[in-house]
C-alpha positions as CSV (number, residue, x, y, z in Angstrom):
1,X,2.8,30.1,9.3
2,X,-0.3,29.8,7.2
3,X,0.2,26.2,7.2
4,X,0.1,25.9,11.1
5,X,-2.7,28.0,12.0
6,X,-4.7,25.8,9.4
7,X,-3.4,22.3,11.1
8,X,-4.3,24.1,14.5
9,X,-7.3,24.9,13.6
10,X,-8.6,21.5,11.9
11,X,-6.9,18.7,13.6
12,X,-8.5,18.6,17.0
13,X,-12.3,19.4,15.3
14,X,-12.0,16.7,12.7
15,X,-12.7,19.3,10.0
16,X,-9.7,18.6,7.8
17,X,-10.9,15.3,6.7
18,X,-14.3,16.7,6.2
19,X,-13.0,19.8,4.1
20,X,-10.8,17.3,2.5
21,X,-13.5,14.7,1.6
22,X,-16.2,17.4,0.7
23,X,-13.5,19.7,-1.9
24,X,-12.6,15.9,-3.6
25,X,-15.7,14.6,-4.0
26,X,-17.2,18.3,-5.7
27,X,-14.0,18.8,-7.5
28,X,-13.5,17.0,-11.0
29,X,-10.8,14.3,-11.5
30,X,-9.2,13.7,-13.4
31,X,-5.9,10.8,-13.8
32,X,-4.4,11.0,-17.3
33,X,-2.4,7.6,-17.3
34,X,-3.6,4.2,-16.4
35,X,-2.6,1.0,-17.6
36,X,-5.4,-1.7,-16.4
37,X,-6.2,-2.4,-20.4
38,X,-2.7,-4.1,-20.5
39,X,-3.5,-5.8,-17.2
40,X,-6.8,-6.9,-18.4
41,X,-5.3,-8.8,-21.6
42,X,-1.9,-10.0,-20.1
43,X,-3.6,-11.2,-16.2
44,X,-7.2,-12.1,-18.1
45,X,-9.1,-9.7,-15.6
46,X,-12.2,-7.6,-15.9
47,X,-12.4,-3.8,-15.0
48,X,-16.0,-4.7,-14.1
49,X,-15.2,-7.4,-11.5
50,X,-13.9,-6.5,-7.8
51,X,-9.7,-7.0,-8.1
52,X,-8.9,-5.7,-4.8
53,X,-5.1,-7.1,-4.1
54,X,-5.2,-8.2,-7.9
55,X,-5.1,-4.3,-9.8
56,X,-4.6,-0.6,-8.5
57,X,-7.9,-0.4,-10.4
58,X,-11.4,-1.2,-11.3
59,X,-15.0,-0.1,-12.1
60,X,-16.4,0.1,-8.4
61,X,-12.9,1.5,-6.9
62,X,-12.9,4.6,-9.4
63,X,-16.1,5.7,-7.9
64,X,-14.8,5.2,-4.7
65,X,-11.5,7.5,-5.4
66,X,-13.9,10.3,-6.9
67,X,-11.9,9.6,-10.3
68,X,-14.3,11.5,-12.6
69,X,-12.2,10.7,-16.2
70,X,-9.7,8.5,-16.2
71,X,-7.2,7.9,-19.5
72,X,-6.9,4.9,-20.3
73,X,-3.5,3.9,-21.6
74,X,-3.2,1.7,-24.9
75,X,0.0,0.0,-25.0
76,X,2.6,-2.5,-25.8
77,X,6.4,-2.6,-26.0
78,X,8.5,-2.5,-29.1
79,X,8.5,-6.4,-29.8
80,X,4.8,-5.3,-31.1
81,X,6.4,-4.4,-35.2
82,X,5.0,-3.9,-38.2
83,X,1.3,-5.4,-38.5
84,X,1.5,-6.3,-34.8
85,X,1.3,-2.8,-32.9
86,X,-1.6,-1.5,-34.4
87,X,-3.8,-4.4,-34.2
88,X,-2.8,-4.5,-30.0
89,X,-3.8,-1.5,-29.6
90,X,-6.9,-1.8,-31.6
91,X,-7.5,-4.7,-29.1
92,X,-7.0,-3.3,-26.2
93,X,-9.6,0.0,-27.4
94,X,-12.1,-2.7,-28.1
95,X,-11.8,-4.0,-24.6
96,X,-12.6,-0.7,-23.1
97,X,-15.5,-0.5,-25.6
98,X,-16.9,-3.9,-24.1
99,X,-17.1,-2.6,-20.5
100,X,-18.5,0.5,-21.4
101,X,-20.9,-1.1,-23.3
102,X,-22.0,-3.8,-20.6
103,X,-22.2,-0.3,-18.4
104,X,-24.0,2.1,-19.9
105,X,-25.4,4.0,-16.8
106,X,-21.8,4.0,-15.2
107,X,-19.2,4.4,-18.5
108,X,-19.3,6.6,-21.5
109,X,-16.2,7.0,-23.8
110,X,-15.3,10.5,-24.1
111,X,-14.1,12.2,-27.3
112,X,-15.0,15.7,-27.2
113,X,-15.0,18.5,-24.1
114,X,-18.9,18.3,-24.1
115,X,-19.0,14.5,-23.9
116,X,-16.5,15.0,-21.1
117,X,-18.9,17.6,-19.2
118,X,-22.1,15.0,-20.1
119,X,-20.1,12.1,-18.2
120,X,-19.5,14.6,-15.2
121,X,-23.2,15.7,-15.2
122,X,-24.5,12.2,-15.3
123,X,-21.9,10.6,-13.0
124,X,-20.6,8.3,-15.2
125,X,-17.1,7.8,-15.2
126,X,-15.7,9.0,-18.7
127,X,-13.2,6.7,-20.4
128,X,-10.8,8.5,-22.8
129,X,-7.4,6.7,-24.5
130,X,-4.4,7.8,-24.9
131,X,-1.6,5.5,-26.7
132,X,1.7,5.0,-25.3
133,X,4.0,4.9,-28.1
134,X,4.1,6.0,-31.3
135,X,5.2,2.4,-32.5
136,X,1.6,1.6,-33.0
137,X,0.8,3.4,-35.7
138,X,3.6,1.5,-37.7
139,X,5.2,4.6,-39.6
140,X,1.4,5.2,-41.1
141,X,-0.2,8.5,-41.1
142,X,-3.6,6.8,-41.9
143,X,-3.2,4.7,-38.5
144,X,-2.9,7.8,-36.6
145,X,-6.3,8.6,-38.0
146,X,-7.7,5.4,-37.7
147,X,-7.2,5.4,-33.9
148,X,-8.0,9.3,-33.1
149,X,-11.3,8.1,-35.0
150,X,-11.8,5.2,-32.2
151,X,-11.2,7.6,-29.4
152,X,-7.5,8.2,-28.9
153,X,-6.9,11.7,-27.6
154,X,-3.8,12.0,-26.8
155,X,-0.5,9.8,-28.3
156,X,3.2,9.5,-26.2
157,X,5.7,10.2,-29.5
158,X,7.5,6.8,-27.8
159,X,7.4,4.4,-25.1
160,X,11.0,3.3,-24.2
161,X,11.7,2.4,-27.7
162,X,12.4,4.5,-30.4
163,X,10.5,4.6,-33.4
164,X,12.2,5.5,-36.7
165,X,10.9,8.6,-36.3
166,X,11.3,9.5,-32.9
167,X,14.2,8.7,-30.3
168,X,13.0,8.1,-26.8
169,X,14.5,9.1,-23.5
170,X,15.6,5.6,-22.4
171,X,17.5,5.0,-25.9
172,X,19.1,8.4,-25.7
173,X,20.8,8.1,-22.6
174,X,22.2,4.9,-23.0
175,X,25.4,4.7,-23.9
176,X,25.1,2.3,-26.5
177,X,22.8,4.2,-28.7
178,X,24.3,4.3,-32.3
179,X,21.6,6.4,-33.8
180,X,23.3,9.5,-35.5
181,X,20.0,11.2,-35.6
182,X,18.6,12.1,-32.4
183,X,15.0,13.5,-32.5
184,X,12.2,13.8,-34.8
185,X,12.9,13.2,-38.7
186,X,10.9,14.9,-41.4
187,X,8.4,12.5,-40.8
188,X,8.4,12.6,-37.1
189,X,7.4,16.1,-37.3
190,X,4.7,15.5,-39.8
191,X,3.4,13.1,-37.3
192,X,3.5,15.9,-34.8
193,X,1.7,18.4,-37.4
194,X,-1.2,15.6,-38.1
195,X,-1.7,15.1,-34.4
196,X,-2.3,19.4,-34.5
197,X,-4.9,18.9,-37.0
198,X,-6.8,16.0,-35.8
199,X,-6.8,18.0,-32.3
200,X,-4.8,15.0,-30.6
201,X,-2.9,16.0,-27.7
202,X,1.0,15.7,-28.4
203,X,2.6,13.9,-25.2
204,X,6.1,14.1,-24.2
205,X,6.4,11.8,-21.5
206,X,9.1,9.1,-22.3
207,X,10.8,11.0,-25.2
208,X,14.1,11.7,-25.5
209,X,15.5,15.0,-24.7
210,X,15.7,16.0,-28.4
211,X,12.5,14.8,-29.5
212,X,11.3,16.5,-26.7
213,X,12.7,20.2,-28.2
214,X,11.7,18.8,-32.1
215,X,8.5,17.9,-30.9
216,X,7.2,21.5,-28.6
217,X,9.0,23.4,-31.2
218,X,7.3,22.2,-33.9
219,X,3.5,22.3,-32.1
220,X,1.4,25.0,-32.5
221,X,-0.9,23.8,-29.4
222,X,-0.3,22.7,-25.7
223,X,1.7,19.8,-24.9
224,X,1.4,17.5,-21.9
225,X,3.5,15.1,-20.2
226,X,1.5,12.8,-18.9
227,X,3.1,10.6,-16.6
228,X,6.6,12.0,-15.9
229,X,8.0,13.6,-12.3
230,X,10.8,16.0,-12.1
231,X,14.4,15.5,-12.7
232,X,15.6,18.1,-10.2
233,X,14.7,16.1,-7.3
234,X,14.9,12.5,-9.0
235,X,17.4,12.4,-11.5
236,X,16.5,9.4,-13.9
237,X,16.0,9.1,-17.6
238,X,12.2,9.6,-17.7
239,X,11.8,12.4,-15.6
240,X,11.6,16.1,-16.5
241,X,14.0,18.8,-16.6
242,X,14.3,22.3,-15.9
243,X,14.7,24.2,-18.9
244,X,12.0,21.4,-20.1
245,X,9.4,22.1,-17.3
246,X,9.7,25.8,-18.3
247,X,9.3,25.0,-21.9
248,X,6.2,23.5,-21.4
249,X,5.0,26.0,-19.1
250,X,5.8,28.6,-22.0
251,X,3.7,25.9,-24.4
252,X,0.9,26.4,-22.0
253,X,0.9,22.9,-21.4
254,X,0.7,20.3,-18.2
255,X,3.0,18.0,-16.5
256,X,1.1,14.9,-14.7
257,X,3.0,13.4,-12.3
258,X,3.8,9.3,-12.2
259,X,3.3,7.9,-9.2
260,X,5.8,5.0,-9.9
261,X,8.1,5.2,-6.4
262,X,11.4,5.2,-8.8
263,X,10.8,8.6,-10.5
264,X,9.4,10.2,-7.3
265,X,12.5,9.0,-4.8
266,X,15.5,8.1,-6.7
267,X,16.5,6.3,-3.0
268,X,13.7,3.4,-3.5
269,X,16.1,1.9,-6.2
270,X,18.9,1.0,-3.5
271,X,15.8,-0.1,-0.8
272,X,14.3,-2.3,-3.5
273,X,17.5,-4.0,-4.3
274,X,17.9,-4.6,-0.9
275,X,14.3,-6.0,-0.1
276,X,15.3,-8.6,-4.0
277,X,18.7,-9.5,-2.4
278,X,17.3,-10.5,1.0
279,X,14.7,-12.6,-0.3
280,X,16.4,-13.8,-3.2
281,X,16.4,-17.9,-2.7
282,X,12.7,-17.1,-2.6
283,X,12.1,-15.0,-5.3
284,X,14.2,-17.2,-7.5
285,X,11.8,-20.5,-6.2
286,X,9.6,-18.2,-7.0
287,X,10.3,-17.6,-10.4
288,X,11.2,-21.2,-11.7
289,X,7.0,-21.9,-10.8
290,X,6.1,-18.8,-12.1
291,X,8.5,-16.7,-14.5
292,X,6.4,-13.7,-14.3
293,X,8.5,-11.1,-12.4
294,X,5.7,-9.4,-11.6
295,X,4.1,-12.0,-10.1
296,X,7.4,-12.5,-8.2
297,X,7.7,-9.1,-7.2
298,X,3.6,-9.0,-5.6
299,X,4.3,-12.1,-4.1
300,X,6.8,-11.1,-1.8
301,X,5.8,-7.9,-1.4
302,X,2.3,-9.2,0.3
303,X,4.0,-12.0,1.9
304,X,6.4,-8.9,3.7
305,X,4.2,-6.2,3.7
306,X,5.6,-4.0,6.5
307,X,9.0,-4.4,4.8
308,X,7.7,-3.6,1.1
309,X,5.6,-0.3,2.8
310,X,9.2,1.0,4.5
311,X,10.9,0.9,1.4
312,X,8.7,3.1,-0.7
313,X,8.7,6.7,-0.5
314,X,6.3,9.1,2.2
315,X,3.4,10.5,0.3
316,X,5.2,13.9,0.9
317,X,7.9,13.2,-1.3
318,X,5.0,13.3,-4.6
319,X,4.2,16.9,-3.5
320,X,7.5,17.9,-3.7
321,X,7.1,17.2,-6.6
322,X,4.1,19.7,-7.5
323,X,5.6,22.4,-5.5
324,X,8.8,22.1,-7.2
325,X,7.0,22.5,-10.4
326,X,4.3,25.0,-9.0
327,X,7.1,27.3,-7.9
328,X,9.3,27.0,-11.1
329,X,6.2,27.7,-13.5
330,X,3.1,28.4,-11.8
331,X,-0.1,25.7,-11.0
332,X,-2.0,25.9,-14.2
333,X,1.0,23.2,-15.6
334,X,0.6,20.6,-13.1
335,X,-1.7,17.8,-12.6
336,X,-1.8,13.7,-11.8
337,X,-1.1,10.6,-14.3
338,X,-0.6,7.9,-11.9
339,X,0.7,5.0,-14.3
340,X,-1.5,2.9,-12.0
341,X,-1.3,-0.8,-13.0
342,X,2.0,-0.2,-14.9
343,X,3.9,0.3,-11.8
344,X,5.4,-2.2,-9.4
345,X,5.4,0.8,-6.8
346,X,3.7,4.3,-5.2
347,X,4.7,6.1,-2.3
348,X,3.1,5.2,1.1
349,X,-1.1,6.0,1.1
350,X,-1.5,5.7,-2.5
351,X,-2.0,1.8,-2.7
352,X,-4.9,1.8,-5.8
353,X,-7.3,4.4,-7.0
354,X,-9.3,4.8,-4.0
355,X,-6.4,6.6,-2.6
356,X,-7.1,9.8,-4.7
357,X,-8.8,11.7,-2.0
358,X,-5.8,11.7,0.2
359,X,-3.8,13.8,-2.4
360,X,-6.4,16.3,-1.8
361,X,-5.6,15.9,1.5
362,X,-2.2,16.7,1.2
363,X,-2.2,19.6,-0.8
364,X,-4.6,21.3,1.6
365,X,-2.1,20.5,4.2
366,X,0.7,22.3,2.5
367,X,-1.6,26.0,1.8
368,X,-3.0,24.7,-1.3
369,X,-6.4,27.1,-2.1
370,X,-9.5,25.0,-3.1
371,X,-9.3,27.1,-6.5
372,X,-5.8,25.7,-7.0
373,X,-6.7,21.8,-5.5
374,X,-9.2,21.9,-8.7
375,X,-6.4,23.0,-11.1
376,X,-4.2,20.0,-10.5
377,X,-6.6,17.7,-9.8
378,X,-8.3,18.1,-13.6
379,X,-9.1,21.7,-14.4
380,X,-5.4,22.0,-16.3
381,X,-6.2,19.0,-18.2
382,X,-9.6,20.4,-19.2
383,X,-7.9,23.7,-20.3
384,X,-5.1,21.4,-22.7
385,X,-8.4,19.3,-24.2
386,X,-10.2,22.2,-25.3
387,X,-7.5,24.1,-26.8
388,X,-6.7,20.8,-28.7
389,X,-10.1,20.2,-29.7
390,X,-11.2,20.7,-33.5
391,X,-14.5,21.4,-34.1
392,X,-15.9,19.2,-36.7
393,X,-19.5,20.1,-38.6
């Protein structure tokens, strides 16, 4: 009912978008997983160059979404071994450093919760990292140090591959997996400990389901997850849960939610197939001038736009997501990690960053209070970072 009188009474003024536009732009922002770093190395583009129709993201289109602090993934996949990982993902942090440090008066690299309110204050747009897979510290406690000391605030136990010291949610579930050891190993948990110390957010997204237990039981602060959707309404490997959203409600932690249109609708898989097998001669011409399936995949899906935007899921469908989680443990555990630019595919609206403001939108249309639009769209995270942070004299 509440949601009704509230359409009634904004639609025919044109006071929605205002309220909506006004509440985004004053509230902070804050997206917890974005991949343009790996873009920027593997497509040789610049964060502080237009890419419109290249990237979900870049310099000028983060101001334009109101993204306030944006986490900056460091990754690579587990073909990156032993004296490989580490150096990529020192890489990739120096290529965040250059753009910051050809923009001073727009970029700051945050490592602390008063940097983070300084970039805010000045309206710069504050860069943190977070790496994406525990591979990359190459089973060395030392290189965990090494890149919390660069910036690294938060580190995902795994990607898709398991580490000898951590099995990850994609590994786990196949059927082929031989490990007898699911989990974390002595190791694995002093990795976990270390994180704790350093005041390095532990992050579960991608980890198997027994890391995932190994991991929250053994951390003495809040956990995030944070790029992962729920596993109640789409059932796939890398999403969350129940009895795991609870547990990291009980943790006090945060679950940001992954845009990619796979985890949100488990129904886009079929529609995608079908979209590949129609346009398969194509694709595969395609592919013998280019094998990049990416490139593939963006081809055709600009070349048939109206049928690539029917196949992806309504906007809606991501805030079923939030209520779901809302409901089952309350909105301080909830916020957004969009896995821009590491996704093939979002639901409907959310084409790059500049579509941030209509998730404000959207949450206003279902009864969400301004109090609790500023929760999920950073405060939670703010609340995880500080009770993370160590205090170093």
């Amino acid at each position: 009912m509440l949601k009704k009188i509230f359409l009634l009474l904004c639609l025919p003024t044109g006071l929605c978008a205002q309220r909506y536009q006004s509440i985004h732009k004053s509230a902070l922002v804050i997206d917890t997983h974005n991949d343009f770093l790996t873009q920027a190395l593997e497509k040789n583009v610049r964060f502080d160059e237009p890419l419109k129709g290249r990237t979900h993201s870049d310099l000028k289109r983060m101001s334009e979404g109101g993204i306030d602090i944006q986490v900056f993934s460091i990754w690579c996949d587990g073909s990156y071994g032993k004296d490989k990982a580490f150096a990529r993902a020192n890489r990739e942090i120096d290529t965040l450093n250059a753009y910051i440090a050809r923009h001073p008066n727009e970029m700051m690299l945050v490592k602390t919760p008063k940097e983070l309110q300084l970039a805010v204050k000045q309206k710069k747009l504050g860069a943190m990292i977070g790496v994406e897979g525990g591979h990359m510290i190459e089973d060395d406690l030392s290189y965990l140090d090494r890149l919390f000391a660069r910036g690294a605030r938060y580190m995902t136990l795994t990607w898709n591959n398991s580490t000898s010291w951590a099995t990850s949610a994609m590994e786990e579930t196949k059927n082929s997996f031989k490990n007898p050891k699911k989990g974390l190993s002595d190791f694995g948990i002093k990795v976990v400990k270390r994180m704790n110390e350093l005041g390095m957010i532990v992050d579960l997204s991608h980890v198997g389901e027994q890391t995932f237990w190994d991991a929250i039981n053994t951390s003495t602060k809040p956990v995030i997850a944070s790029h992962s959707c729920v596993h109640q309404i789409a059932p796939v490997f890398r999403n969350l849960n129940d009895e795991q959203i609870k547990a990291i409600g009980k943790n006090g932690g945060v679950i940001h939610l992954n845009f990619f249109s796979g985890f949100v609708d488990t129904a886009y898989d079929a529609r995608i197939k079908a979209f590949n097998a129609k346009h398969k001669a194509e694709r595969d011409t395609i592919m013998l001038l280019n094998p990049d399936k990416n490139f593939a995949e963006e081809y055709l899906a600009e070349k048939y736009a109206d049928e690539a935007k029917d196949i992806r899921p309504p906007l809606s469908m991501l805030l079923d997501h939030i209520d779901y989680i809302v409901k089952l443990i309350g909105v301080d555990h909830v916020g957004l990690g969009s896995d821009f630019d590491g996704i093939s595919s979002a639901p409907q609206q959310l084409d790059d960053v500049t579509s941030y403001p209509l998730i404000t939108k959207a949450l206003l249309e279902r009864g969400y209070s301004k109090k609790d639009v500023r929760k999920i769209l950073g405060e939670n995270f703010v609340r995880v970072f500080k009770q993370n942070y160590v205090e170093r004299k």
